[in-house]
LODRENPA-547894 format. One record per residue (C-alpha): residue in three letters; residue number from 1; x, y, z. Coordinates in nm, 4 decimals, always signed. Layout:
   rest    nr          u          v          w
    ala   NUM          X          Y          Z
...
***
This chain:
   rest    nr          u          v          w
    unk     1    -2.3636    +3.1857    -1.6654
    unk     2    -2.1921    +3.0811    -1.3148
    unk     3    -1.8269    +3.0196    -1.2773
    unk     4    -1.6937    +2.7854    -1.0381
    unk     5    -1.3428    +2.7850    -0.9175
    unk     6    -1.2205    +2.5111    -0.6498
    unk     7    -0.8963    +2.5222    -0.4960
    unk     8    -0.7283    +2.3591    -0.1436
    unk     9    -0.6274    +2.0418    -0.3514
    unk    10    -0.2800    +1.9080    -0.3101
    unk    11    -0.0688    +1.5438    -0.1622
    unk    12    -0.1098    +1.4259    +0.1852
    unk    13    -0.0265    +1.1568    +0.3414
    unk    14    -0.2912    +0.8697    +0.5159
    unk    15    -0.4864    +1.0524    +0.7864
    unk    16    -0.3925    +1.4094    +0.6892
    unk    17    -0.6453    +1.6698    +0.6278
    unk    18    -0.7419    +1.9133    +0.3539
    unk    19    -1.0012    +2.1844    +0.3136
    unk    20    -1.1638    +2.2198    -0.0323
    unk    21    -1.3254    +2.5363    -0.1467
    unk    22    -1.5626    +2.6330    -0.4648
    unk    23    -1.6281    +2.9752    -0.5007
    unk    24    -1.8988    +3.0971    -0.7514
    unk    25    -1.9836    +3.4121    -0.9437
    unk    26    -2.1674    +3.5023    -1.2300
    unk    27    -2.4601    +3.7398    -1.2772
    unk    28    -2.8046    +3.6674    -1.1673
    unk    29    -2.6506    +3.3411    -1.0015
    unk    30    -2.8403    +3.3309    -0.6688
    unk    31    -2.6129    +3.0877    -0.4508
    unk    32    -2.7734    +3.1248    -0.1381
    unk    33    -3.0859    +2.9262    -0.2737
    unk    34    -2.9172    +2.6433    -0.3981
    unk    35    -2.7737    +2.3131    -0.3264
    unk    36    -2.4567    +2.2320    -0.3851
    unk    37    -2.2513    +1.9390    -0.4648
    unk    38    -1.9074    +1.7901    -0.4268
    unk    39    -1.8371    +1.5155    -0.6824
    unk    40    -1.5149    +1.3253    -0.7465
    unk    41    -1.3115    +1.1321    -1.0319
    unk    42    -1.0704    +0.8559    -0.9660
    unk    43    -0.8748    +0.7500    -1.2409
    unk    44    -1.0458    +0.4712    -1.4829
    unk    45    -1.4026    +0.4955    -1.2546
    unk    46    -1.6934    +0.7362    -1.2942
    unk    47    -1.7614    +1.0481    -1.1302
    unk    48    -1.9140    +1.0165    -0.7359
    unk    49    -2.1064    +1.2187    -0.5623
    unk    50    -1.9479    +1.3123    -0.2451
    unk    51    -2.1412    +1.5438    -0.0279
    unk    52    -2.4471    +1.7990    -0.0653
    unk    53    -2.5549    +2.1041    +0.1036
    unk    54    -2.9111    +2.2370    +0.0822
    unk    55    -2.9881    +2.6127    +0.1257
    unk    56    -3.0817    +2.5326    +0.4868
    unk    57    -2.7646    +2.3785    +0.5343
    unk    58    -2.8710    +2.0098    +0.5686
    unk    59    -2.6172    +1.7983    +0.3985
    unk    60    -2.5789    +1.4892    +0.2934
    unk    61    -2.2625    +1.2171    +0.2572
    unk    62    -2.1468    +0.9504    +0.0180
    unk    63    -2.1038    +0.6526    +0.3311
    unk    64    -1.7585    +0.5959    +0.2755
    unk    65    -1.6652    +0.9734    +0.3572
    unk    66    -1.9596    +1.0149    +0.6499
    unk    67    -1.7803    +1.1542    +1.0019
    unk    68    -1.4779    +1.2065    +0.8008
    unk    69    -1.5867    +1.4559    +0.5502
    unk    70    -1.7793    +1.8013    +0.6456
    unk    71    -1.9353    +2.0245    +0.3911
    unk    72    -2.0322    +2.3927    +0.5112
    unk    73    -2.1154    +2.6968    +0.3078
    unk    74    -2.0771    +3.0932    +0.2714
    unk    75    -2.3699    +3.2931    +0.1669
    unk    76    -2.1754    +3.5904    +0.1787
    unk    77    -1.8722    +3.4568    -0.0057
    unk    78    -2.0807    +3.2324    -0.2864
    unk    79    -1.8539    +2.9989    -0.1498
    unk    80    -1.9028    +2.5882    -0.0410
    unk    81    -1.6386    +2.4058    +0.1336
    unk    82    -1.5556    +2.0219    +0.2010
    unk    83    -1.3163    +1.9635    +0.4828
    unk    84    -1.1765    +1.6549    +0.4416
    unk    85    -1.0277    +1.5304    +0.7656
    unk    86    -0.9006    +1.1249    +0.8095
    unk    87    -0.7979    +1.0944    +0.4571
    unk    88    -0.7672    +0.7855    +0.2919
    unk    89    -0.5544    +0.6568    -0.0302
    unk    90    -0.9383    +0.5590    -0.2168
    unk    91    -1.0187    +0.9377    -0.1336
    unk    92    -0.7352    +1.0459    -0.4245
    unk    93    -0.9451    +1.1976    -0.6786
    unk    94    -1.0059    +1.5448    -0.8719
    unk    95    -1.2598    +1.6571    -0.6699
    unk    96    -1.5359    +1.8919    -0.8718
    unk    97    -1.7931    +2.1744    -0.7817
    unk    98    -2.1166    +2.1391    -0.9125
    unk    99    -2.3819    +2.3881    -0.9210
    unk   100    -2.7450    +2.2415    -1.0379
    unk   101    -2.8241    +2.4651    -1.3071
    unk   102    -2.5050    +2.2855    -1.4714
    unk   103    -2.2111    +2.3901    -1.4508
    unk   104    -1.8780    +2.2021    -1.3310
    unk   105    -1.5555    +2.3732    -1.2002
    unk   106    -1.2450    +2.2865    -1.3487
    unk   107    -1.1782    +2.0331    -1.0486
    unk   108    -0.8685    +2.0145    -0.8033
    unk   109    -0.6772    +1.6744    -0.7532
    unk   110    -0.6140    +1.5564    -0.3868
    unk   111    -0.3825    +1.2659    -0.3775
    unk   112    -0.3304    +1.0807    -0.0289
    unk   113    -0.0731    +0.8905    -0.0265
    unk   114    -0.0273    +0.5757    +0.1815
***
């Protein structure tokens, strides 16, 4: 069983900044190992992926948010991060965690407004 539990969501206006985080627990869960994903939802489309880290910190970017949108990681804190710098009004979203043996966190909703 892992938990996931994002927070740094909130409103900001076109070009603004935020910094997402997803921290994990659970026994057994070995985070260091793993990849990990940021997805989002818009309203009314489906679920994106957004970024991914590998467990020798390579990651990886969804175009649209490339050189706008960094994704790091803590080993020590079980914890992956998206900063989210340049924002845009098509980045508003609930932004989810995802951790490949499949589990979601509850999501946190950025809105930017324009």
């Amino acid at each position: 069983q892992v938990e996931l539990v994002e927070s740094g969501g909130g409103l900001v206006q076109a070009g603004g900044s935020l910094r997402l985080s997803c921290a994990a627990s659970g026994r057994g869960n070995i985070f260091s190992i793993k990849t990990m994903y940021w997805y989002r939802q818009a309203p009314g489309l489906q679920r994106e992926l957004v970024a991914a880290i590998t467990s020798r910190d390579i990651p990886n970017y969804l175009p649209s948010v490339k050189g706008r949108f960094t994704i790091s990681r803590d080993n020590a804190k079980n914890t992956v991060y998206l900063q989210m710098n340049s924002l845009k009004p098509e980045d508003t979203a609930v932004y989810y965690c995802f951790d490949p043996s499949g589990y979601w966190g509850q999501g946190t909703q950025v809105t930017v407004s324009s």
